[in-house]
TORZARO-708311 format. One line per field, with one value per atom (N, C-alpha, C, CB): atom name; x, y negated, z negated. Coordinates in steps of 0.02 Angstrom, whole numbers. Each point is the difference from the previous one (the first is absolute). Glycine has a CB too. Example, Ala and Ser with C-alpha at 12.3 -4.5 7.8 and 13.67 -1.06 7.14 Angstrom:
atom <- (N/CA/C/CB/N/CA/C/CB)
x <- (660/-45/45/-95/77/42/-39/59)
y <- (284/-59/-60/59/-112/-59/-55/32)
z <- (-390/0/0/-62/98/-3/-37/108)
! end
This chain:
atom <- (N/CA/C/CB/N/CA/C/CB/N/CA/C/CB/N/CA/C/CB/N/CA/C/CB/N/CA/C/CB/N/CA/C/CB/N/CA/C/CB/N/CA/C/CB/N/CA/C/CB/N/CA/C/CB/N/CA/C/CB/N/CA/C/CB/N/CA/C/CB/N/CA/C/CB/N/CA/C/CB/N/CA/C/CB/N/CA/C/CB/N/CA/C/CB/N/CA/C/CB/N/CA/C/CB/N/CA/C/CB/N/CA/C/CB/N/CA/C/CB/N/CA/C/CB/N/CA/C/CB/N/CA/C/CB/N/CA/C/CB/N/CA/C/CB/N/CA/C/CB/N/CA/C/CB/N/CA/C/CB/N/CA/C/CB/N/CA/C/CB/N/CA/C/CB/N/CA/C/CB/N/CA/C/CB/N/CA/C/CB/N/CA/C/CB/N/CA/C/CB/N/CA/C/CB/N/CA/C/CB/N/CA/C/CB/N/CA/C/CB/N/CA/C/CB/N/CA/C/CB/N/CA/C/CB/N/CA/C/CB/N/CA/C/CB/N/CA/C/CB/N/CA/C/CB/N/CA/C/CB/N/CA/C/CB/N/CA/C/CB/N/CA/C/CB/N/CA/C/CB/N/CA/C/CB/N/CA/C/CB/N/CA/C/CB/N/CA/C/CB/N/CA/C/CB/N/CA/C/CB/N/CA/C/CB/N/CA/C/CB/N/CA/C/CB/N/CA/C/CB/N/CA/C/CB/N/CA/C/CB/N/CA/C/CB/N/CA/C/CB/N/CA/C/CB/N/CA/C/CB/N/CA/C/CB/N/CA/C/CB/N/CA/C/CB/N/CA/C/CB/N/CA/C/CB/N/CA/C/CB/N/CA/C/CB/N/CA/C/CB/N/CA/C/CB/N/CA/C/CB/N/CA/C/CB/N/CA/C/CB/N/CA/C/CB/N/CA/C/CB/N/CA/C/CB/N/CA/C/CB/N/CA/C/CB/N/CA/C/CB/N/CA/C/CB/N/CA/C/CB/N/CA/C/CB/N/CA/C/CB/N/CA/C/CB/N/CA/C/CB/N/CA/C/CB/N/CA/C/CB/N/CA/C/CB/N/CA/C/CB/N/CA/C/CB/N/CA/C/CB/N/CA/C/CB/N/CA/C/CB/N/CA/C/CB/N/CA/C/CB/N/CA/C/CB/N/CA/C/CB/N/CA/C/CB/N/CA/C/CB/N/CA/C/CB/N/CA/C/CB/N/CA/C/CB/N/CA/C/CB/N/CA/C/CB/N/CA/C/CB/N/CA/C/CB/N/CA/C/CB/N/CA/C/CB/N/CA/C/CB/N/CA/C/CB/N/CA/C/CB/N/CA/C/CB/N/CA/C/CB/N/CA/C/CB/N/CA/C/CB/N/CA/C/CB/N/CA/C/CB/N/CA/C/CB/N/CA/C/CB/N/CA/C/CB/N/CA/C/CB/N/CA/C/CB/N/CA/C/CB/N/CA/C/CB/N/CA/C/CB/N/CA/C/CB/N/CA/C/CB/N/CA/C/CB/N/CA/C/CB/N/CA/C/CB/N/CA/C/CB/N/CA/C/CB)
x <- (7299/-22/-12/64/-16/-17/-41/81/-113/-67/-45/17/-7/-69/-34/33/47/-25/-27/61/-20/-32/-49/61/-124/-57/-33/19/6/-48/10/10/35/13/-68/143/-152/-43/-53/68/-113/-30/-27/41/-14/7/-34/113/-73/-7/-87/159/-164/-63/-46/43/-48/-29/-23/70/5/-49/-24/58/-35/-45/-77/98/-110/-49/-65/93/-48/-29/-4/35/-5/-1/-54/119/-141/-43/-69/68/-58/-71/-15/5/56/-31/-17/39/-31/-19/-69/124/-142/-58/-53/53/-35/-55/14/3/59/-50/-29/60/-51/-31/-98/153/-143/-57/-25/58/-34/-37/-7/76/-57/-9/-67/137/-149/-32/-86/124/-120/-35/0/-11/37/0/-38/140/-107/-28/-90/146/-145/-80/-36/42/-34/-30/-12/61/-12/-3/-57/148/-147/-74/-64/54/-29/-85/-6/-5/54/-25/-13/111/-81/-32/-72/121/-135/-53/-41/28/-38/-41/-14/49/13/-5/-33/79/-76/-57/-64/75/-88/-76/-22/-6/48/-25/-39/143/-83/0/-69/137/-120/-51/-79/82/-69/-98/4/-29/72/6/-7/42/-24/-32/-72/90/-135/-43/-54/71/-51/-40/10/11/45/-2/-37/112/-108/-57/-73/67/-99/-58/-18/10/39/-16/5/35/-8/-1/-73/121/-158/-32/-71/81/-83/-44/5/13/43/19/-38/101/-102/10/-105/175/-201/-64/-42/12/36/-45/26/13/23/32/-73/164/-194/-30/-94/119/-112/-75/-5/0/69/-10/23/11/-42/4/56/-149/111/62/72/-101/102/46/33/-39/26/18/91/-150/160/71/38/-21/1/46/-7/-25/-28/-3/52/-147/127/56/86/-102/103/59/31/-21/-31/20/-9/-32/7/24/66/-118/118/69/53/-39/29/51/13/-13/-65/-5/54/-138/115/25/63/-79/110/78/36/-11/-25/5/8/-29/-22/-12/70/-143/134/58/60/-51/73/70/5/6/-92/8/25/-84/39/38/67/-107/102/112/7/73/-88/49/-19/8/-54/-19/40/-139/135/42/91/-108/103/92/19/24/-62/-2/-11/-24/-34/16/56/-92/124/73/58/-27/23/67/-31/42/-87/-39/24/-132/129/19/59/-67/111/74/25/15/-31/3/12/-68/1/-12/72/-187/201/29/80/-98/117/57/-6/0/-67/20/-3/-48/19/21/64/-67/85/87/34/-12/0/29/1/-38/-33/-13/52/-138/129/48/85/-96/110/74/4/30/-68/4/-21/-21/-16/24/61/-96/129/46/72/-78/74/42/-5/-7/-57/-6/24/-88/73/40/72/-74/104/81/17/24/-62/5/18/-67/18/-16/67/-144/156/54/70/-78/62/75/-11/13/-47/-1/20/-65/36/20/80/-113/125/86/17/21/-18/30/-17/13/-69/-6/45/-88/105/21/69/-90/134/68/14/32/-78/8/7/-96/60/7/61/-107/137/46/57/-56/65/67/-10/13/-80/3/22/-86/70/42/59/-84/108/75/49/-36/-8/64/-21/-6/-48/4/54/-98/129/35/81/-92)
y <- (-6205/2/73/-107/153/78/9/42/-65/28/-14/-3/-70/-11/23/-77/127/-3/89/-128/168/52/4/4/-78/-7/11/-81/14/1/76/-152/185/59/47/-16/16/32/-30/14/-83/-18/29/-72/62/13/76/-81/127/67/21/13/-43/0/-15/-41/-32/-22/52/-87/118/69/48/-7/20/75/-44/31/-80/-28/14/-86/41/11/69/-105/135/95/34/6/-47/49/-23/7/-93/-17/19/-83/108/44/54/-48/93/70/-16/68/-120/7/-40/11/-38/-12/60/-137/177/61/62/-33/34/29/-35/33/-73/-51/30/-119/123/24/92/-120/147/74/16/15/-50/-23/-8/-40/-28/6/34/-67/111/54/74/-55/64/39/-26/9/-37/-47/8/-89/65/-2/94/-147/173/96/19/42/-73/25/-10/-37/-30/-23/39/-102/120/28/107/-130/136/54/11/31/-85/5/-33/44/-65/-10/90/-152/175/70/27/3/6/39/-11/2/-77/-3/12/-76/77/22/99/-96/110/69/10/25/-50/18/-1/-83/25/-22/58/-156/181/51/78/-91/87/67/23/-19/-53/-24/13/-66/48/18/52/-89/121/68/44/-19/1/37/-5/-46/-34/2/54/-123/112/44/72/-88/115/73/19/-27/-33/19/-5/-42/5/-8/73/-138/184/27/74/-92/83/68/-26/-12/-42/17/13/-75/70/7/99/-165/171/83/36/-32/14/24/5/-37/-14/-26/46/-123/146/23/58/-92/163/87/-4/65/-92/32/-42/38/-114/-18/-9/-31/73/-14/27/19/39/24/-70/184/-187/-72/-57/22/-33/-85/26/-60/132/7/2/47/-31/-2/-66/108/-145/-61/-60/38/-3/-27/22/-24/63/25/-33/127/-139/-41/-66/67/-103/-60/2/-15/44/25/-7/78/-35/9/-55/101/-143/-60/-51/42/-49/-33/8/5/62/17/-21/123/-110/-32/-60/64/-119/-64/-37/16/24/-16/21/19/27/30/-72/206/-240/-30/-71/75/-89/-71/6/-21/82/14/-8/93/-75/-7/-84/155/-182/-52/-60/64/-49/-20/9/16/43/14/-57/151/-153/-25/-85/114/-119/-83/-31/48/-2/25/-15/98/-38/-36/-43/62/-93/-58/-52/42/-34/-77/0/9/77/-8/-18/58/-41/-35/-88/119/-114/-79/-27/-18/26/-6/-22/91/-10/28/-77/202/-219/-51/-53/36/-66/-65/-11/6/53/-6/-11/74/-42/0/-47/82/-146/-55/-51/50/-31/-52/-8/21/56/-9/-6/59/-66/-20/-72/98/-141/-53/-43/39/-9/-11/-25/70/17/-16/-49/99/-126/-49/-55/46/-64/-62/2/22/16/13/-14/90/-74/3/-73/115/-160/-59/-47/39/-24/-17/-7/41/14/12/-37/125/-138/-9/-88/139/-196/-26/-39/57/-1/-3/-10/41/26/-32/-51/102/-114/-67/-77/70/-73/-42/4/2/78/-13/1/43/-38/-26/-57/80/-139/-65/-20/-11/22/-23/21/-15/60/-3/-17/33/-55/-31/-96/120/-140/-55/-5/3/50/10/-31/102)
z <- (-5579/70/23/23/-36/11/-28/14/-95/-5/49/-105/103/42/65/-54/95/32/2/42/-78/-41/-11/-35/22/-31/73/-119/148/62/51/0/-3/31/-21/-3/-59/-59/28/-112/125/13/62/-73/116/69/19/-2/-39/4/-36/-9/-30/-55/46/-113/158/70/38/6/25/47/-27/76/-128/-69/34/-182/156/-13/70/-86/139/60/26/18/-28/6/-31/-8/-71/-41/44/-141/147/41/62/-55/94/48/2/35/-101/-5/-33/-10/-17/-20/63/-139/155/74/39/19/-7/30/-30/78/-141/-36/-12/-48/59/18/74/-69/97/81/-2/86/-118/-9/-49/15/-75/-28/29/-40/107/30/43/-35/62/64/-42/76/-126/-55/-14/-58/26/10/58/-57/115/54/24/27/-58/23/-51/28/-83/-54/31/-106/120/56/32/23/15/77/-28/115/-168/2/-44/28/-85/11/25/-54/104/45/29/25/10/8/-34/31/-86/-53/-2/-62/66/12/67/-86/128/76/-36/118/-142/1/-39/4/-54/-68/57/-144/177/34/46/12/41/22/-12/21/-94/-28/-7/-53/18/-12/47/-58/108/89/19/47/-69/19/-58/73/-127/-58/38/-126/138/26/66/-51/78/58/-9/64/-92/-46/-22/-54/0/-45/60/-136/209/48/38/7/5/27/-27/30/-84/-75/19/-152/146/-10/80/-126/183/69/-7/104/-121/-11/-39/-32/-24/-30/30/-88/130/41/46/-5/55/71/-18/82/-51/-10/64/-48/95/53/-1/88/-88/-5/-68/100/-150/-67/-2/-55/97/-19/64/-40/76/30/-50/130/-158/-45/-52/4/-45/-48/-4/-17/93/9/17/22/12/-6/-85/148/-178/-52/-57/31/-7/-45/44/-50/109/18/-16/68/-62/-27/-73/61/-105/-70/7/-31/77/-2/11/36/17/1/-29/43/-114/-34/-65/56/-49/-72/44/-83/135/32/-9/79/-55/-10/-74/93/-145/-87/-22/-37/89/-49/58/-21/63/40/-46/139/-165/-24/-77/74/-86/-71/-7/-11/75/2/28/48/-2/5/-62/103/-145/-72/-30/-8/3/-39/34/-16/74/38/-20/129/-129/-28/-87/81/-99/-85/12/-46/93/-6/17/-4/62/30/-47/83/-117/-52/-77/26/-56/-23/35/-67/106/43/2/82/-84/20/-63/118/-157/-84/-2/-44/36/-11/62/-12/53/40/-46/110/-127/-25/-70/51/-101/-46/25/-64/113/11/12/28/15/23/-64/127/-158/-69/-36/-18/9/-34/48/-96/168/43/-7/72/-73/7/-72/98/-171/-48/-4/-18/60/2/34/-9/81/38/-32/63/-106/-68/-42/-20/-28/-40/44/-73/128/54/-7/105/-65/3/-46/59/-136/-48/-19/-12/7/-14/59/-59/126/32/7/41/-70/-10/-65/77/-149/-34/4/-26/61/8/54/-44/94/49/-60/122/-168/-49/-32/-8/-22/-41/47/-104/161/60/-1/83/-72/10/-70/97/-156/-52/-12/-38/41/21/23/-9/75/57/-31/158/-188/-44/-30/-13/-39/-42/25/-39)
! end
């Protein structure tokens, strides 16, 4: 009778391991997707940026050819294109770093998805054992 109930004690305890591992892996499951949903959203950012550079190149390269047409207004168009320019190169380091943080994003959420498999594993294996000695207490207390 003390085994058995040794077993089911064992059982019992194996139970909340169990329910413990499956709650670390559903929220490892919601970080996962919070992680995910931050990749989206930065690149989305990046292609904002990237088309933003893009328009600011065009408008540079519009800027650079009314500079070269007009004598008198050529040192204002030029200067307004080097701004355009400066613009444009701010807009790519900004679409470029926004890519990077997109990059990491996605590898985080990777790095999530794996932890949550192998959280969700132990979940399984917990269940198992704790399935397992729930059997070997009910044959026991048979005994």
């Amino acid at each position: 009778k003390k085994k058995s109930e040794t077993a089911e004690a064992t059982a019992s305890d194996a139970k909340k391991k169990s329910e413990t591992a499956e709650a670390t892996a559903s929220d490892a499951k919601k970080k996962s997707e919070t992680a995910e949903a931050t990749a989206l959203a930065a690149k989305d950012k990046s292609k904002t940026a990237e088309a933003t550079a893009s328009h600011a190149n065009e408008k540079s390269e519009r800027a650079e050819a009314t500079a070269s047409d007009a004598n008198k207004k050529s040192e204002t168009a030029e200067a307004t294109a080097l701004a355009a320019k400066d613009k444009s190169q701010t807009a790519e380091a900004t679409a470029s770093d926004a890519k990077k943080k997109s990059e990491r994003a996605e590898a985080t959420s990777s790095d999530a998805n794996e932890k949550l498999e192998r959280a969700e594993a132990t979940a399984l294996a917990a269940k198992d054992k704790s399935e397992t000695a729930e059997s070997t207490a009910l044959a026991a207390k048979d005994k």
